[in-house]
Every structure is written in structure tokens, then in C-alpha cells.
C-alpha positions in Angstrom: 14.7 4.8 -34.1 16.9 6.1 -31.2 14.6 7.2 -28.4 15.8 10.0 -26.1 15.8 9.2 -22.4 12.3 10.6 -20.5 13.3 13.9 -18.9 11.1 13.1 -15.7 13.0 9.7 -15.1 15.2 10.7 -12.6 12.2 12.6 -10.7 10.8 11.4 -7.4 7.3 11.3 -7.4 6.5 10.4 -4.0 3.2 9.7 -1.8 1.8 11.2 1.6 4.6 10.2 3.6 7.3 11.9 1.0 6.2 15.1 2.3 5.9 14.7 5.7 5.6 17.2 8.1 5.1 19.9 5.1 2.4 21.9 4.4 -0.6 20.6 1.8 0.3 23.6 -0.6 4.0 23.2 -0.3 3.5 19.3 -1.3 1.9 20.6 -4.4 4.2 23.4 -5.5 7.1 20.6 -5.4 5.5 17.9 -7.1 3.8 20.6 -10.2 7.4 20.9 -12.0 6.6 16.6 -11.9 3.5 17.1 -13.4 4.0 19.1 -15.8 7.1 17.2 -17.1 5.7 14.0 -17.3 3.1 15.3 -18.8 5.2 17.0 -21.8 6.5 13.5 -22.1 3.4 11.7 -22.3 3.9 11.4 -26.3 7.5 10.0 -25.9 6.6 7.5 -23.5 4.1 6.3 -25.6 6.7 6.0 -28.2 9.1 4.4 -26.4 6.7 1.9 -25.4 5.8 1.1 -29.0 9.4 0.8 -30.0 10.5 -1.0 -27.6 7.7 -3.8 -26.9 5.5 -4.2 -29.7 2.9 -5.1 -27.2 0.0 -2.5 -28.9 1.0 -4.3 -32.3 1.5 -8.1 -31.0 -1.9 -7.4 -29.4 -3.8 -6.5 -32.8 -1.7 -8.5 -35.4 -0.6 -5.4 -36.5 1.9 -6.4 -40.2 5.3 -5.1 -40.1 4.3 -3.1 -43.1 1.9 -1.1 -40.7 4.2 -1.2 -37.6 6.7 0.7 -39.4 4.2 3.5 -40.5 3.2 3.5 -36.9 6.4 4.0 -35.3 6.9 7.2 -36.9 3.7 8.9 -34.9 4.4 10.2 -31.9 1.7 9.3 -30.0 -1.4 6.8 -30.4 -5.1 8.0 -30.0 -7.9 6.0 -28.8 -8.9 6.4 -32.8 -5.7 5.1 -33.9 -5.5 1.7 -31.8 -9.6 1.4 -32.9 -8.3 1.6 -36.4 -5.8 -0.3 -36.2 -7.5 -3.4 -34.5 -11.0 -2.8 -34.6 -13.2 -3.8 -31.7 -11.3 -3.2 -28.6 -11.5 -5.5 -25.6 -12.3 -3.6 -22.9 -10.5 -3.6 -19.3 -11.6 -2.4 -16.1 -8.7 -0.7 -14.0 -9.3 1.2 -10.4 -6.9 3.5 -9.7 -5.8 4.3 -5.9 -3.5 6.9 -5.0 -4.2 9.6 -2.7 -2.2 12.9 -4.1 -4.6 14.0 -6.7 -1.9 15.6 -8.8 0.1 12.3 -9.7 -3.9 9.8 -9.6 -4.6 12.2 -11.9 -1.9 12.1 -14.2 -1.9 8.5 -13.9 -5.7 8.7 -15.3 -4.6 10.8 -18.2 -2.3 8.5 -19.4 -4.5 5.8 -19.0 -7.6 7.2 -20.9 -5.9 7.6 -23.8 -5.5 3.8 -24.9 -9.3 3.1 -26.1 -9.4 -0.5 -24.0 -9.0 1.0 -20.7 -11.8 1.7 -18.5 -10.9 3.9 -15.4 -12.2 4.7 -12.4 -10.6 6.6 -9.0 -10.1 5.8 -5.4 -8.7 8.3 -2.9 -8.3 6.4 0.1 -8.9 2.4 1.3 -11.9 2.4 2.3 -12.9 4.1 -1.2 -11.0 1.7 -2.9 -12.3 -1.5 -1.2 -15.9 -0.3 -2.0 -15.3 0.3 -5.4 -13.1 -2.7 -5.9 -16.5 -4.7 -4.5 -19.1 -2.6 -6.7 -17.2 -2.6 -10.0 -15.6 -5.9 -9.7 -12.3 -4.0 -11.9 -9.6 -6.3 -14.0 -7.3 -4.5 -12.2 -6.4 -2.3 -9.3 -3.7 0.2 -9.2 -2.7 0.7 -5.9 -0.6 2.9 -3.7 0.7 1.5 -0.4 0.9 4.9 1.7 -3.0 5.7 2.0 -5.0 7.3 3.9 -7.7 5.1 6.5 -6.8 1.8 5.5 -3.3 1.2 3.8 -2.3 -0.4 0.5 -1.2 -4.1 2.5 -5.0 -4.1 4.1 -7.0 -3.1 1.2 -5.0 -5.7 -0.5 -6.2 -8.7 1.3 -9.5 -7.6 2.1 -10.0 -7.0 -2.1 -8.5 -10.9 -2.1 -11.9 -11.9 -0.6 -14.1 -9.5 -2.3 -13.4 -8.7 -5.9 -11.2 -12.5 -6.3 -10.7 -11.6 -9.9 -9.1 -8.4 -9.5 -5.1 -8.5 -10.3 -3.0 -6.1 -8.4 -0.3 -3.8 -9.5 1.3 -2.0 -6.9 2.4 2.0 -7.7 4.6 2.7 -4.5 7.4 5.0 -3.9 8.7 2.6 -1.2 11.6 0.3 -2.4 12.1 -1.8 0.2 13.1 -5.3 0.2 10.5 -6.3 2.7 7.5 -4.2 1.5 7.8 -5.3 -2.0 7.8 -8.8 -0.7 5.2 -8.7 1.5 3.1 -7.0 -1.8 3.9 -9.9 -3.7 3.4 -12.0 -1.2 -0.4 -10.5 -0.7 -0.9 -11.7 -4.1 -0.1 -9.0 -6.2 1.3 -10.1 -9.8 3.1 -6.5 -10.2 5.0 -3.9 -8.2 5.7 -0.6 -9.9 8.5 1.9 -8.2 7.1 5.5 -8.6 9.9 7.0 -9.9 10.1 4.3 -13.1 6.3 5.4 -13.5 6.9 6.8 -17.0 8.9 3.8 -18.0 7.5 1.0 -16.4 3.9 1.7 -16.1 2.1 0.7 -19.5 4.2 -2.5 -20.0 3.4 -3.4 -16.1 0.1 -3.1 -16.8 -0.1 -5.3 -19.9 2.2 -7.9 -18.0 0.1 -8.4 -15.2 -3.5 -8.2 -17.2 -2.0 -11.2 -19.2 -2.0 -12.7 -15.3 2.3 -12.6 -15.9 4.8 -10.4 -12.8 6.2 -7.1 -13.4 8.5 -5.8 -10.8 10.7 -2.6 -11.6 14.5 -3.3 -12.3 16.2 -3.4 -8.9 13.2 -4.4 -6.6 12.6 -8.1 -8.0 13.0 -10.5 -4.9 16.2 -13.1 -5.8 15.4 -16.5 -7.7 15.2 -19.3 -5.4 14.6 -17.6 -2.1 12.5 -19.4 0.0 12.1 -16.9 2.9 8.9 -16.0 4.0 6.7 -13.2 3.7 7.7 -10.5 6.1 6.1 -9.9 9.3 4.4 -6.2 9.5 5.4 -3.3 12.0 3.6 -0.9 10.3 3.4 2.6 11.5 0.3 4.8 11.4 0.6 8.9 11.8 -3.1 9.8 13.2 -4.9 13.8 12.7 -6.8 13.1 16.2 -8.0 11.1 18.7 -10.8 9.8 16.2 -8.5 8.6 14.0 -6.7 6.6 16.5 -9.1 4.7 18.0 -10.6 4.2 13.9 -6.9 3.0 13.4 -6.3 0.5 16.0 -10.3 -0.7 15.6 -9.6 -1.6 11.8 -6.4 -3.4 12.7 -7.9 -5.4 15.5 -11.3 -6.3 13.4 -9.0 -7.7 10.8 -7.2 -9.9 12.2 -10.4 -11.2 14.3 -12.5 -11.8 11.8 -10.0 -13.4 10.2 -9.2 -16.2 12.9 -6.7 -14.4 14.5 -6.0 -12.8 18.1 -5.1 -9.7 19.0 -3.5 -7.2 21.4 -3.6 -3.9 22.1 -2.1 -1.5 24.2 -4.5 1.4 24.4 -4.5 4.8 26.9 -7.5 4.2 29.5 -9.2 6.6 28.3 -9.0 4.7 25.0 -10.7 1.6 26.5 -14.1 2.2 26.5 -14.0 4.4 22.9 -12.4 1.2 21.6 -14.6 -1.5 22.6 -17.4 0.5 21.4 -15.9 0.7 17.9 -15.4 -2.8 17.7 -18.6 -3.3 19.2 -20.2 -1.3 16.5 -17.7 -3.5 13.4 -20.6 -6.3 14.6 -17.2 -8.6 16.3 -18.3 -10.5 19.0 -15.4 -9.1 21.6 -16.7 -10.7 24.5 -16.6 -14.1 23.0 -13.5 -13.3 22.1 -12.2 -12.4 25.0 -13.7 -15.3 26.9 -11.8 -18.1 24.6 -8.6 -15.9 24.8 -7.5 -14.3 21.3 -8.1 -10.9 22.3 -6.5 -8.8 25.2 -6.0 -5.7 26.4 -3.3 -3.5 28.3 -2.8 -0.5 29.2 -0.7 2.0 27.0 0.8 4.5 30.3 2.4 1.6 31.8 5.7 0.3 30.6 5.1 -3.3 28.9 7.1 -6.4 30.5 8.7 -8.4 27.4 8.3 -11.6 29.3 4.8 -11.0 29.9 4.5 -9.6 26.2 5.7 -13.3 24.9 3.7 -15.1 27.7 0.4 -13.7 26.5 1.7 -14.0 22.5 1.5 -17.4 23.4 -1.2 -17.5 25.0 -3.5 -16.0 22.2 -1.9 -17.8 19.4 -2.9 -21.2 21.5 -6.3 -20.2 22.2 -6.9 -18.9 18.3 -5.5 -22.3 16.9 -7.6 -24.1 19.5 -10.5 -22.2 18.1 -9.8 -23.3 14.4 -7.3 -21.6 13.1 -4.4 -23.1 11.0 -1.6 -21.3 11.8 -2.8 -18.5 13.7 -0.6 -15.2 13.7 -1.3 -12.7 16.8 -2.1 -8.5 15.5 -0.7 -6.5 18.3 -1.3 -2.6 18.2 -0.9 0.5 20.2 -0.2 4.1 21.3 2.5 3.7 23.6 5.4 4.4 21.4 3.4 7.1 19.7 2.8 8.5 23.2 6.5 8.3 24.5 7.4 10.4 21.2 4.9 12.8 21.3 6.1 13.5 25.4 9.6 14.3 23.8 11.1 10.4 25.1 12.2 9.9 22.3 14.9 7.1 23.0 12.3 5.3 25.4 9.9 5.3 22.0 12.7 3.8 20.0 13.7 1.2 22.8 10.2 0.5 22.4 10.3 0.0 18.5 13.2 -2.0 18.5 12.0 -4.2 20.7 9.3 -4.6 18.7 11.6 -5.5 15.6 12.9 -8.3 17.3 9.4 -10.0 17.9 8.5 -9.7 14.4 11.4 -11.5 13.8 11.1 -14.2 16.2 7.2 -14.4 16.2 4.3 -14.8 13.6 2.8 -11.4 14.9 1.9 -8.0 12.8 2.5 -4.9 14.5 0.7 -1.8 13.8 2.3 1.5 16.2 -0.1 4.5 16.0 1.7 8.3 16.3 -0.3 11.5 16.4 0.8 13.8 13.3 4.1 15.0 13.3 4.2 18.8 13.1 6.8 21.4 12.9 8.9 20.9 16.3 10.0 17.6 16.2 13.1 16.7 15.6 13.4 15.3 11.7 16.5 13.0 12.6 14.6 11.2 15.3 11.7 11.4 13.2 13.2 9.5 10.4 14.6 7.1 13.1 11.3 6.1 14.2 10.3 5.5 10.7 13.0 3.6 9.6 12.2 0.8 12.2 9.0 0.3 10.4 8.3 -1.8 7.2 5.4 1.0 6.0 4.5 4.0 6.8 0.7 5.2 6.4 -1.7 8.5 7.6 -5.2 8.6 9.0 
């Protein structure tokens, strides 16, 4: 049976950062034509995915005889696939995405295969928790979300919910980003706008502990290149989520092994320490054997010094027991510069941050306030391009 193509395939369905700078209600008008589409052509991806898999029959050694009765329905119910092959083994799969419209159109789909267990995260933090409490087979998860990304809830869920596989749901289709997923451990990367094709047999793929990437995005055969540094950029609502920002950051990598550095505003400091103070991190030890230092965000950094005290903090982590240490550095300058309208000083800034991520084993994470509605778009876009991800708080 010929299978007409999905009418939603060429749609972008997008996270936070596709709407940036609009308005909440304007995001939603634009992606409710999405919506509704895919969900007209829920039945026909269904189909497709029978007709062109077998994976629901090869599951339930299902005989041809019955296969080709079933490939004339439409759609499958939770009572059909019982019928079909009885007692259903169950799977547990979290869900993280945080535009309600599209998590819950992914639930939709989900619910109607009878095996699937679902439950919903709108944020990291959300997600970690639940990934920790529910122990899930599998964690769909965005990469753009909102107080910790997709990259950090991925290796903190490595340490507490080991069993979990992840599929990542992202609209970025970057060479890097999808590496650095993979490289996190994730046996699956799913580009948002092959959602309706790709979805259901990336799901089965990586529950049967195999890799699903979407066509165009798989990493070449053979490459031995490591996993990309980050320089990650995070837009902020206030000064709250600033400071929450750069505390996360910093308390991963420390309690991890690692050193960081952060350039922070003065009156930053004190708010900072406090926070990371309150994440139970011993700072002043820290800071007495060396893998954590601070500088101040208003002055203009010196590269040499920049590299000097990379250096220094890598030494002092490995000498503290860390095998190959890497060095977290975060900040508000850029962000700062930008929002001041120096704009070319905040890109000088960025680039020179592009070329230690190159030449260093160092993540970068570059905190902005929220754009609004007078900034320029084109240098807007600039600064984003220089980073691998982009994320909101």
C-alpha cells in the first residue's frame, strides 16, 4: 500500500529558543496550525509506521495472515495491540519538553500504544527529579530547557537513574550538539521536524538499547574526533536567574572533580558564594587547593592571564584526583557588553572564547539577560551562532 507523504513533514516545530524575542501568545498562535496538523495525521503515521517496519508485528509474532488484515486499519488502539499480543510489556518513558503544545502532543501519541507508560517534565530540574523518583526506561528529552538544559540533565540522570536510555527530541541540527548528545550517552537523537516520521521507530531502536539518529544528522563512520567542547549560551529573566545559572554550572563541574572560573559583576560576588554555599560545596576548600577562581565581570579579561590561570586550575584539580580534569569557566561579561549596546566588544569576547574551546579542555557557559524587542535581530543571531546551545532561565 502506497502511503501518502505526512502533510506536517516539512513543518518546523521548534523549542523556546525558535521564538525568541516573541511574545508567549504569539509562540502559540504559530505553532497551533502544527498541532493541529500533526494531530490530523496521527492515524497515517501510525500507518506508515506499520507498513514500513513491522516493528508492532515482529514484536508480537504477529502471522502474515494477520499482518495483512492489520495493514488495512488505519490506526492501532491500545485494544488492538492487547489483542493482538496479549500481555503487554510495559515501558516507562519521561517526557521533557518545555512548550506544552508540542510535550503534549508528543504524550498523545504516545498513550495510544498500550506498553507505554508516560509521564511529563517541563523543565531540568523537573526532569532530573522525576528521572530519580520513577527510575523511567526512557527519557525523552529536549535540549533548549528551561533551569537546567538538556546536555546537564543528561549527565546528571547518567548518575542517578543509570538505567534510563536517552532519546534526544531537539530542533537543533548541529554537527557539534548532536555529537556532544551522543557523546553524553544518549543511544538516539531525534530532529523535531522528522518528529512524525522518526519518532515511534526511534523509540523502539533505542529501548532495544540500538542508535537512532534522524537522516542527515548521523556523525560520519570512523571519525575519531572528540566530543565537543561546550560554549553554551544562557538568556536569564533577572538577576535571580543569573546568579541560579552560573551557581548550577559552577556546582557541576565541582562536584564533579573539576575547577572552575567565573567572571561575575561585584555585586554578583557575594550573592554567588552564598548560592554555592547553600549547594552544600565546600568553596573555601576549593579555593584554597586552587580549582576555583574568581574575577571580576566590569573589567576587561587579559587572554594571557585567562590561559595562565586555565592552567593553573586544571593542575591543581588533577593534583587533587582528577583524571583528566576539564576547567568550567562562566560569566556575565559578554552578556553585559550586549546588553550596554557593545555589541562588537561582546562578540570579540565570544570569539575569543571559541578559540579556547578549541584549543583547551574547558566548557563555557555565557549568561545574557532576555532579549526583548530593541535589539538588533542580526547581531542577536550573531551572538547565538558562536554558541553550540542555546538555553533560557
Amino acid at each position: 500500500m502506497k502511503v501518502a507523504p505526512c502533510p506536517a513533514k516539512n513543518l518546523r516545530l521548534g523549542g523556546r529558543h525558535d521564538f525568541l524575542g516573541q511574545p508567549q501568545a504569539r509562540k502559540s498562535a504559530a505553532f497551533k496550525t502544527t498541532v493541529k496538523q500533526l494531530s490530523l495525521s496521527n492515524a497515517l503515521t501510525r500507518r506508515h509506521f506499520v507498513e514500513q517496519n513491522r516493528v508492532v508485528f515482529a514484536r508480537f509474532a504477529v502471522p502474515e495472515r494477520v499482518c495483512a488484515c492489520v495493514r488495512k486499519v488505519v490506526s492501532l488502539t491500545r485494544a488492538d495491540l492487547c489483542r493482538l499480543g496479549g500481555p503487554v510489556r510495559s515501558s516507562k518513558i519521561l517526557v521533557v519538553d518545555d512548550f506544552e503544545p508540542f510535550r503534549r502532543l508528543i504524550v498523545s501519541t504516545l498513550q495510544e500504544r498500550a506498553e507505554f507508560r508516560i509521564t511529563e517534565a517541563s523543565d531540568g530540574l523537573q526532569a532530573v527529579e522525576k528521572a530519580e523518583e520513577q527510575q523511567p526506561d526512557l527519557i525523552l528529552l529536549d535540549i533548549a530547557l528551561p533551569i537546567l538544559n538538556g546536555m546537564m540533565v543528561a549527565r546528571r540522570v547518567r548518575k542517578l537513574a543509570p538505567t534510563a536510555k536517552i532519546l534526544f527530541l531537539s530542533q537543533e541540527d548541529s554537527p557539534t550538539v548532536v555529537q556532544e548528545a551522543l557523546g553524553l550517552g544518549a543511544l538516539g537523537y531525534v530532529h523535531k521536524p522528522s518528529t512524525h516520521s522518526d519518532l515511534l521507530p526511534a523509540i523502539e531502536a533505542v529501548l532495544q538499547g540500538k542508535r537512532f539518529v534522524s537522516s542527515g544528522l548521523e556523525p560520519e563512520e570512523g571519525s575519531d574526533a572528540p566530543v565537543p567542547h561546550r560554549h553554551e549560551i544562557l538568556f536569564c529573566s533577572d538577576e535571580a536567574a543569573i546568579l541560579q545559572g552560573l551557581t548550577r554550572f559552577i556546582a557541576d563541574a565541582l562536584n564533579e572533580g573539576n575547577a572552575a572560573i567565573v567572571l561575575v559583576s561585584e555585586s554578583h560576588r557575594d550573592s554567588l558564594l552564598q548560592r554555592l554555599y547553600l549547594q552544600e560545596l565546600d568553596i573555601d576548600a576549593a579555593i584554597q587547593r586552587g580549582t576555583y577562581l574568581s574575577l571580576d565581570a566590569d573589567k576587561p579579561p587579559d587572554p594571557v592571564r585567562v590561559l595562565e590561570a586555565v592552567e593553573d586550575l586544571r593542575e591543581a584539580a588533577s593534583k587533587a584526583g582528577k583524571e583528566h580534569p576539564r576547567v568550567a569557566v562562566c560569566g556575565e561579561r559578554a552578556g553585559r557588553l550586549w546588553s550596554e549596546g557593545r555589541t562588537d566588544e561582546a562578540m570579540r569576547l565570544e570569539q575569543l572564547c571559541n578559540e579556547l574551546v578549541r584549543s583547551q579542555d574547558i566548557d563555557i557557559l555565557c549568561v545574557y539577560p532576555l532579549p526583548h524587542g530593541q535589539q538588533d535581530e542580526h547581531a542577536l543571531k550573531s551572538i547565538r551562532a558562536e554558541h553550540s546551545a542555546v538555553s533560557f532561565r
